[in-house]
C-alpha positions as CSV (number, residue, x, y, z in Angstrom):
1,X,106.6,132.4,123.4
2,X,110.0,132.7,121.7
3,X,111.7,131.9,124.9
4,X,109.5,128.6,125.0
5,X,110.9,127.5,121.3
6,X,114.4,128.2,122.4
7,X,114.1,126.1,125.6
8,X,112.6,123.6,124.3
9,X,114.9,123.1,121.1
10,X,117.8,123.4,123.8
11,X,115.9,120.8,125.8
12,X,115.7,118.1,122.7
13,X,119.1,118.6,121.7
14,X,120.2,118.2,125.1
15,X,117.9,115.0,124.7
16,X,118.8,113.6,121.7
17,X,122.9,114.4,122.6
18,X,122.2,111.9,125.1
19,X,120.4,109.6,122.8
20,X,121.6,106.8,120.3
21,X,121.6,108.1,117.0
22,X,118.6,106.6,115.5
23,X,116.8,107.6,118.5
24,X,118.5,111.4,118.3
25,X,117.1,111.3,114.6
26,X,113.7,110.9,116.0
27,X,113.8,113.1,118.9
28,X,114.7,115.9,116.2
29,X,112.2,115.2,113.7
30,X,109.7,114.9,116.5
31,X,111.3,118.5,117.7
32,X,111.0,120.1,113.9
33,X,107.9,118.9,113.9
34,X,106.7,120.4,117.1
35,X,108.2,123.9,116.1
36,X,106.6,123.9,113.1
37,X,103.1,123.1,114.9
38,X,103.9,126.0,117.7
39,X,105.1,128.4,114.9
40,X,101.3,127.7,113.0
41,X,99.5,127.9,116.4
42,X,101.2,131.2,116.7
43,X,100.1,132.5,113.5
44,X,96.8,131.1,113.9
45,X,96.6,132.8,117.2
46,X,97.7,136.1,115.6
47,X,94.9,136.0,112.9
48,X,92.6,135.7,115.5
49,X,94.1,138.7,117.4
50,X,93.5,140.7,113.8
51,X,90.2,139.3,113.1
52,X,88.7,140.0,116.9
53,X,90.1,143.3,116.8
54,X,88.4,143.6,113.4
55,X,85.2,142.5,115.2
56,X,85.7,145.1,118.3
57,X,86.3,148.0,115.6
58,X,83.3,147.4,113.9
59,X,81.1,146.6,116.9
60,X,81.9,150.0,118.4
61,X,81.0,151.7,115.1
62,X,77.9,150.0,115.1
63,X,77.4,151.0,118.8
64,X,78.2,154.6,117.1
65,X,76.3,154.4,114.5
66,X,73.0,152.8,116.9
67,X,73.2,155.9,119.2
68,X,72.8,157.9,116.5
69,X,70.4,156.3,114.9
70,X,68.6,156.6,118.6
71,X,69.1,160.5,118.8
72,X,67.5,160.9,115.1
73,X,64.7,159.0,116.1
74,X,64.2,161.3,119.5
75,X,64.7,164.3,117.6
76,X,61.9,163.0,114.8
77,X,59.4,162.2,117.1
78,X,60.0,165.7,118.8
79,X,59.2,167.2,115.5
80,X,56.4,164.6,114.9
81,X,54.9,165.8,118.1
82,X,55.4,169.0,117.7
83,X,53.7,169.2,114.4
84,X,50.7,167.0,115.9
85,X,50.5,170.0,118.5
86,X,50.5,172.3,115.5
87,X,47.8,170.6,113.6
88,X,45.7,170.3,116.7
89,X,46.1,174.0,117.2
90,X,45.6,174.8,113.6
91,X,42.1,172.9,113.7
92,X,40.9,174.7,117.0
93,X,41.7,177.9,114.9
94,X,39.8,176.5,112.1
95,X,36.8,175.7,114.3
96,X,37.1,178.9,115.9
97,X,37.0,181.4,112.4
98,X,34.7,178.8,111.1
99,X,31.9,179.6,114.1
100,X,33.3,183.1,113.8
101,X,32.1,183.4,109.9
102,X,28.8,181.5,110.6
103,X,27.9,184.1,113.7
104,X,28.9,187.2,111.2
105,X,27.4,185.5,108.2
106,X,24.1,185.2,110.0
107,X,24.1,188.5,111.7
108,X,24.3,190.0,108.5
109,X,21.3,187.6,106.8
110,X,19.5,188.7,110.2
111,X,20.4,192.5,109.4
112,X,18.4,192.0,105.7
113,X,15.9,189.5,107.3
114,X,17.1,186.6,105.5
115,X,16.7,182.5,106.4
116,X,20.2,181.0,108.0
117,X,22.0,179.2,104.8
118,X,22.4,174.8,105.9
119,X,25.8,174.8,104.3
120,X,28.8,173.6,106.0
């Protein structure tokens, strides 16, 4: 980009050399004022270099930060399912003792000749 600048203030003086004075005068303002536009557009463009490399940074940590969400939430429902499976389990056991203490808890009103209680 430098090389640019060089050649082209090379170029106008070359130009303005050739030039009437007046006209030289003009051909160097016009020059200054081109440099000074090209030296902005290079800053500009440099910010924008910063700012999307700002962006990329914090797009990959929020990629980062996405997958682990993601592997939380499969490990959670593991455990979620898991503890379902547990619960169903735990209520099939609670069914089973339940019939299990009804049978021995009329065997033993049979055993004194007793009526069947209606609780549950």
């Amino acid at each position: 980009m430098r090389h640019w600048l060089w050649l082209a203030v090379v170029y106008a003086g070359l130009a303005g050399a050739q030039a009437p004075v007046e006209q030289g005068r003009k051909s160097a303002d016009t020059v200054l004022d081109a440099q000074q536009k090209a030296g902005m557009a290079y800053h500009d463009w440099q910010d924008a270099l910063a700012v999307r490399a700002q962006a990329q940074q914090e797009l990959e940590q929020a990629n980062a930060a996405y997958q682990e969400a993601a592997q939380q939430l499969n490990a959670s429902k593991q455990r979620a399912a898991a503890a379902q499976q547990a619960l169903e389990t735990a209520k099939t056991r609670e069914i089973a003792t339940h019939n299990a203490y009804e049978r021995a808890t009329a065997a033993v009103n049979r055993a004194w000749d007793k009526k069947p209680s209606s609780k549950r």
